[in-house]
C-alpha positions as protocol buffer text, in pm:
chain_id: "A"
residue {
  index: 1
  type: UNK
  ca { x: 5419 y: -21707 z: 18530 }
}
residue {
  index: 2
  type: UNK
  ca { x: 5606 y: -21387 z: 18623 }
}
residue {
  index: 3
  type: UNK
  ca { x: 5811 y: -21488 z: 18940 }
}
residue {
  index: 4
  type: UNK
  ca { x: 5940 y: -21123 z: 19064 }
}
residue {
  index: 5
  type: UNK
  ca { x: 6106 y: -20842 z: 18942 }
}
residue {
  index: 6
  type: UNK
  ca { x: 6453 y: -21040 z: 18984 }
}
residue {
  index: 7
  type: UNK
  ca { x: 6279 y: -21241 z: 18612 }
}
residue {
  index: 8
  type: UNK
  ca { x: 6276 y: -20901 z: 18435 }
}
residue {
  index: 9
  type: UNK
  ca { x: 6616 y: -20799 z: 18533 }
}
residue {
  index: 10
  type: UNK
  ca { x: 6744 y: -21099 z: 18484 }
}
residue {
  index: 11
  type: UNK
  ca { x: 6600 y: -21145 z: 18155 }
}
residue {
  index: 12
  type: UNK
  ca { x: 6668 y: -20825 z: 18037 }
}
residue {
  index: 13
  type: UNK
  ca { x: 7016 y: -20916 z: 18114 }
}
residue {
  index: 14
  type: UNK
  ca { x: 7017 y: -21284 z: 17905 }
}
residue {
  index: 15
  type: UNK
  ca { x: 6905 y: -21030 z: 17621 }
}
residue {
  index: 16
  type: UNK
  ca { x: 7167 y: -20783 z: 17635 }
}
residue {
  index: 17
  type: UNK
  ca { x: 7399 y: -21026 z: 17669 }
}
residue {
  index: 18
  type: UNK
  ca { x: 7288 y: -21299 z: 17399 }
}
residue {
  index: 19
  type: UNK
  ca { x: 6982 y: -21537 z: 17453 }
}
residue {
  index: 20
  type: UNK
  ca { x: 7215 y: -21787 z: 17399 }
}
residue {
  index: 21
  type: UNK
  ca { x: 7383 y: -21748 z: 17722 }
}
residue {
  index: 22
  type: UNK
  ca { x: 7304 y: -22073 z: 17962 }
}
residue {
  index: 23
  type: UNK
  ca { x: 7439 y: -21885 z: 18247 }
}
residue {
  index: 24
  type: UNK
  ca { x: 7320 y: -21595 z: 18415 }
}
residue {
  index: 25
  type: UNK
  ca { x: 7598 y: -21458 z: 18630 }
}
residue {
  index: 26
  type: UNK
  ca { x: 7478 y: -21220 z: 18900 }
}
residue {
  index: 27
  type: UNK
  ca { x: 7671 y: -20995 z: 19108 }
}
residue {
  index: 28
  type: UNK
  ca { x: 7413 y: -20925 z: 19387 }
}
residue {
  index: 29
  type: UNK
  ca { x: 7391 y: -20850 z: 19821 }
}
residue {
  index: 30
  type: UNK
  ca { x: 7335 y: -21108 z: 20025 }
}
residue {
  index: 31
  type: UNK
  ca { x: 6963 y: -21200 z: 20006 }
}
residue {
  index: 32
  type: UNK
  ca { x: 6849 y: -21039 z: 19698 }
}
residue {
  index: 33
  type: UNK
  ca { x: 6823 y: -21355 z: 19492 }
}
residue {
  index: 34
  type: UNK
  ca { x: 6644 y: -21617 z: 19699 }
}
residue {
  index: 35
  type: UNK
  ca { x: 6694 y: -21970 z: 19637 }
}
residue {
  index: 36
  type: UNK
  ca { x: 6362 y: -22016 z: 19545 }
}
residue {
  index: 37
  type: UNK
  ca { x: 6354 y: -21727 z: 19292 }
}
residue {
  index: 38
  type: UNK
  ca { x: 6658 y: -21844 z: 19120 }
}
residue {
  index: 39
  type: UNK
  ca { x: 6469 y: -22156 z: 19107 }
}
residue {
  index: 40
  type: UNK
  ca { x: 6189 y: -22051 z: 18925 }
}
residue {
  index: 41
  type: UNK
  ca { x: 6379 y: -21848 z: 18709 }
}
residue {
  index: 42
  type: UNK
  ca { x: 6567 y: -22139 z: 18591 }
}
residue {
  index: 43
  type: UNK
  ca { x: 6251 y: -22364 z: 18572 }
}
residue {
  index: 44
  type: UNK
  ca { x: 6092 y: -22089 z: 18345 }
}
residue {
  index: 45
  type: UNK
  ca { x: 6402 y: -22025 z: 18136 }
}
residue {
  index: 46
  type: UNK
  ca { x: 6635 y: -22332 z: 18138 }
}
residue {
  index: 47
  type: UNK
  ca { x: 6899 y: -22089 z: 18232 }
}
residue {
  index: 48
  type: UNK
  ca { x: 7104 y: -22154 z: 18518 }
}
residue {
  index: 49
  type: UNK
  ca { x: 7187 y: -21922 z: 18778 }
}
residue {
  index: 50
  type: UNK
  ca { x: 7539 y: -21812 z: 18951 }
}
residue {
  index: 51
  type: UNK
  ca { x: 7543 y: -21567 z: 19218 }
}
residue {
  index: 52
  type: UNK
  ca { x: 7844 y: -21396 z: 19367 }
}
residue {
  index: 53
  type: UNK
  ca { x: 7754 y: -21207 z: 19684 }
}
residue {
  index: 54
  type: UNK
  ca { x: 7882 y: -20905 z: 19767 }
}
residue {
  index: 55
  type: UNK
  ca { x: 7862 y: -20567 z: 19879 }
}
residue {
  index: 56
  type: UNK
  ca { x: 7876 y: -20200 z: 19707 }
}
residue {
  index: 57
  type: UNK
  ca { x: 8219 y: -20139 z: 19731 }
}
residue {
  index: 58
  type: UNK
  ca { x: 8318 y: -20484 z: 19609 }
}
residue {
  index: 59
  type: UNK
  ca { x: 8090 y: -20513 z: 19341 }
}
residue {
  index: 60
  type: UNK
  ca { x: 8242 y: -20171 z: 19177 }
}
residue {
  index: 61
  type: UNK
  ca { x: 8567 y: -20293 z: 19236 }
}
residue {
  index: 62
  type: UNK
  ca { x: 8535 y: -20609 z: 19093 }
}
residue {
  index: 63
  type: UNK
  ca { x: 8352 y: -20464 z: 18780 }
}
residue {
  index: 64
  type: UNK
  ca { x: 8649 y: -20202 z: 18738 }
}
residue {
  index: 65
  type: UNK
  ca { x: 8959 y: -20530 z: 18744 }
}
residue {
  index: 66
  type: UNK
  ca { x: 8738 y: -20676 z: 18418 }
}
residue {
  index: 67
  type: UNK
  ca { x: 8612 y: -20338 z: 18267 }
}
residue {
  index: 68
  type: UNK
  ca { x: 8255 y: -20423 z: 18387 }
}
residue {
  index: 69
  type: UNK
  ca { x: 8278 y: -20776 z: 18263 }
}
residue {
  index: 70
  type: UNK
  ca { x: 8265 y: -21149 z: 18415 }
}
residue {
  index: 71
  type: UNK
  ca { x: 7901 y: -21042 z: 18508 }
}
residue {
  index: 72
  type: UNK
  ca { x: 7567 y: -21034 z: 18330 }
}
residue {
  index: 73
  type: UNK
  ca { x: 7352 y: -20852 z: 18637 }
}
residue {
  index: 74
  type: UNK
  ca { x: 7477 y: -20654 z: 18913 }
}
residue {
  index: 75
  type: UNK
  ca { x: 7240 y: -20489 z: 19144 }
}
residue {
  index: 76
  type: UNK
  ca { x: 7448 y: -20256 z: 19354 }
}
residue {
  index: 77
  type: UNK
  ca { x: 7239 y: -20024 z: 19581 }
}
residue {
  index: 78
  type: UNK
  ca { x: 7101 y: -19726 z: 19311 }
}
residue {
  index: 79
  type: UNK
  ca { x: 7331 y: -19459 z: 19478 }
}
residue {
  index: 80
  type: UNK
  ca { x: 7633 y: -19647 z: 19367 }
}
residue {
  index: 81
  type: UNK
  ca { x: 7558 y: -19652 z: 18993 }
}
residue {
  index: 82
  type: UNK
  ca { x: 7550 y: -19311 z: 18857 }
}
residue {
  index: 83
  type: UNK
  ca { x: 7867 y: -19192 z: 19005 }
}
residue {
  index: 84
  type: UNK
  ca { x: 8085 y: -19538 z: 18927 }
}
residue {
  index: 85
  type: UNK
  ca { x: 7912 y: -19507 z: 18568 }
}
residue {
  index: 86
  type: UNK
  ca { x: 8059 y: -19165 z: 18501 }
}
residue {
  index: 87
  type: UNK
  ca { x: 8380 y: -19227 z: 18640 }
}
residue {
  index: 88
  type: UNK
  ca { x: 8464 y: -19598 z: 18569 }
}
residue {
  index: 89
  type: UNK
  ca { x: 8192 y: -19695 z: 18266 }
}
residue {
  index: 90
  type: UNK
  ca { x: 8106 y: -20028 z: 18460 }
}
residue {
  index: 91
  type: UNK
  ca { x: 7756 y: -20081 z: 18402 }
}
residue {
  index: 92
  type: UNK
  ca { x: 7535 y: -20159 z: 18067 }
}
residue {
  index: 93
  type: UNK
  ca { x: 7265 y: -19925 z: 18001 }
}
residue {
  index: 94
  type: UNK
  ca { x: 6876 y: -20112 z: 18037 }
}
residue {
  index: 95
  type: UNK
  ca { x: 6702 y: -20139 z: 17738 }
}
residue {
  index: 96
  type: UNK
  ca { x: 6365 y: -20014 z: 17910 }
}
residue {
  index: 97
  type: UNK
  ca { x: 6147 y: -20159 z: 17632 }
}
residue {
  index: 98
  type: UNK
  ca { x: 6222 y: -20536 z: 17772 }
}
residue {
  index: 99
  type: UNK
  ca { x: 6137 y: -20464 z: 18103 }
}
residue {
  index: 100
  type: UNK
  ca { x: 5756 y: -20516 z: 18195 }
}
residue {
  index: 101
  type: UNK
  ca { x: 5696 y: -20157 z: 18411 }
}
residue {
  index: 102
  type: UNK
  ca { x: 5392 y: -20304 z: 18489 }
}
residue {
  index: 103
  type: UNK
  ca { x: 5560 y: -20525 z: 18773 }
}
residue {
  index: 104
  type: UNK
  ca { x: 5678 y: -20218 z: 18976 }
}
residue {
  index: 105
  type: UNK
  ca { x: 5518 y: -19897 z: 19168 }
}
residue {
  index: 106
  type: UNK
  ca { x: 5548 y: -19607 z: 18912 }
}
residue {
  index: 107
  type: UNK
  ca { x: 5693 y: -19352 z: 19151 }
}
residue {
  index: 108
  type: UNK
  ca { x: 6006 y: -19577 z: 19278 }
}
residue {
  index: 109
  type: UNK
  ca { x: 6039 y: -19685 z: 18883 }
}
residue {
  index: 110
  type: UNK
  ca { x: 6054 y: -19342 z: 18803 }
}
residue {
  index: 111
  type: UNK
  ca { x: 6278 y: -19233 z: 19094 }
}
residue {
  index: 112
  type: UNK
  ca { x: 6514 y: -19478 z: 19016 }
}
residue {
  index: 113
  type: UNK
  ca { x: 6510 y: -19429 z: 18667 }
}
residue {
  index: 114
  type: UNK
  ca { x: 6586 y: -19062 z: 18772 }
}
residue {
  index: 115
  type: UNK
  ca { x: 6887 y: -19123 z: 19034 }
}
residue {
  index: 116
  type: UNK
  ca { x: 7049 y: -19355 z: 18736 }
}
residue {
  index: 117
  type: UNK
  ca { x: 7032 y: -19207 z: 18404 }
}
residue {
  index: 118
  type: UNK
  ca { x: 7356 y: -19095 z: 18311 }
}
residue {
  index: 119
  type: UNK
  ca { x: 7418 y: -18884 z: 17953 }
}
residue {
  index: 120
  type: UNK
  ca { x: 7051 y: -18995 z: 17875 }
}
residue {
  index: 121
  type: UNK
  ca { x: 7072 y: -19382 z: 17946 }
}
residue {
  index: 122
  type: UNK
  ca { x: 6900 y: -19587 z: 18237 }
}
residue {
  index: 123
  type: UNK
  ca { x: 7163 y: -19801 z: 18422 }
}
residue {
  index: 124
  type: UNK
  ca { x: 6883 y: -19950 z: 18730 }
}
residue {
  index: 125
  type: UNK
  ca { x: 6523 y: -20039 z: 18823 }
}
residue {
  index: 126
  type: UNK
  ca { x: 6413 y: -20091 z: 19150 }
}
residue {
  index: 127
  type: UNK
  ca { x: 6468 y: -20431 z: 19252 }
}
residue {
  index: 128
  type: UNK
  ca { x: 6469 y: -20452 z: 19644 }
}
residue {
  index: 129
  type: UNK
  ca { x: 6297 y: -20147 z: 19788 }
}
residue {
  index: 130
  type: UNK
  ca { x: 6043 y: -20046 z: 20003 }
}
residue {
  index: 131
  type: UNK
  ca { x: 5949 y: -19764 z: 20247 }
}
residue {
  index: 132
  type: UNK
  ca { x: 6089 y: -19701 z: 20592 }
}
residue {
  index: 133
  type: UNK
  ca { x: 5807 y: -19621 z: 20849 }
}
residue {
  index: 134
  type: UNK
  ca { x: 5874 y: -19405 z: 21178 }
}
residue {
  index: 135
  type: UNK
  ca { x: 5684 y: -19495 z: 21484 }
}
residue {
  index: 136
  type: UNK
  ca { x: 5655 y: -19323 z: 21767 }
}
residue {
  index: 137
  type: UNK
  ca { x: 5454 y: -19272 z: 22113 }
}
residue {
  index: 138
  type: UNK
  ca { x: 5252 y: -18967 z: 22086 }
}
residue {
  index: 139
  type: UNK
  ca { x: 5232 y: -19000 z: 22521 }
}
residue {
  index: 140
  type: UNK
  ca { x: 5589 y: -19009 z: 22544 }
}
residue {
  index: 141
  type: UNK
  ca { x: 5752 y: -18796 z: 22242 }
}
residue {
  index: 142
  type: UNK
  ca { x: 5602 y: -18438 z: 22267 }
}
């Protein structure tokens, strides 16, 4: 059973780094890995989970003290991984043919894929993402 896209990433990341990894350490917002995700995910893999939460800024600087180590996963918002790629070399590129594209809408794959490829390599996928809607009243906005 395919839990969310958090399984793909996350599993992608247990095979860059050696299936023989027990722990998956994930540098992640607030949020992004629910409780009962990381549940499932360990159900289905026997991995266990360890999140450290934390924000852009952090998560760059934390991956530049170990050389982009300590980590398996970080999901920093996609317009902080091109530019800390080419300046600091932080981030892992995704091997692409592990990841079921199946699971996400092919225009925000795509767009991602876009906004992170640096010197040919794909460094995200869409993980958390939607669209933002504007509402307005017609009677009172002209």
């Amino acid at each position: 059973m395919k839990t969310t896209i958090f399984l793909s990433a996350s599993a992608l990341a247990l095979s860059s780094f050696g299936a023989q990894a027990e722990t998956l350490r994930l540098l992640t917002w607030g949020g992004y890995a629910p409780e009962n995700v990381i549940e499932m995910f360990e159900a289905e893999t026997g991995h266990t989970v360890e999140v450290t939460k934390s924000n852009n800024e952090e998560m760059i600087a934390k991956l530049r003290a170990t050389n982009g180590g300590g980590f398996d996963l970080a999901q920093p918002s996609q317009d902080r991984i091109a530019g800390p790629q080419i300046e600091f070399g932080i981030y892992k590129p995704l091997d692409l043919s592990k990841i079921d594209a199946s699971q996400f809408i092919p225009s925000m794959l795509e767009a991602t894929k876009a906004n992170t490829t640096v010197d040919g390599e794909v460094y995200g996928v869409p993980h958390v993402w939607g669209t933002s809607g504007l509402v307005l009243n017609t009677a009172m906005a002209g």
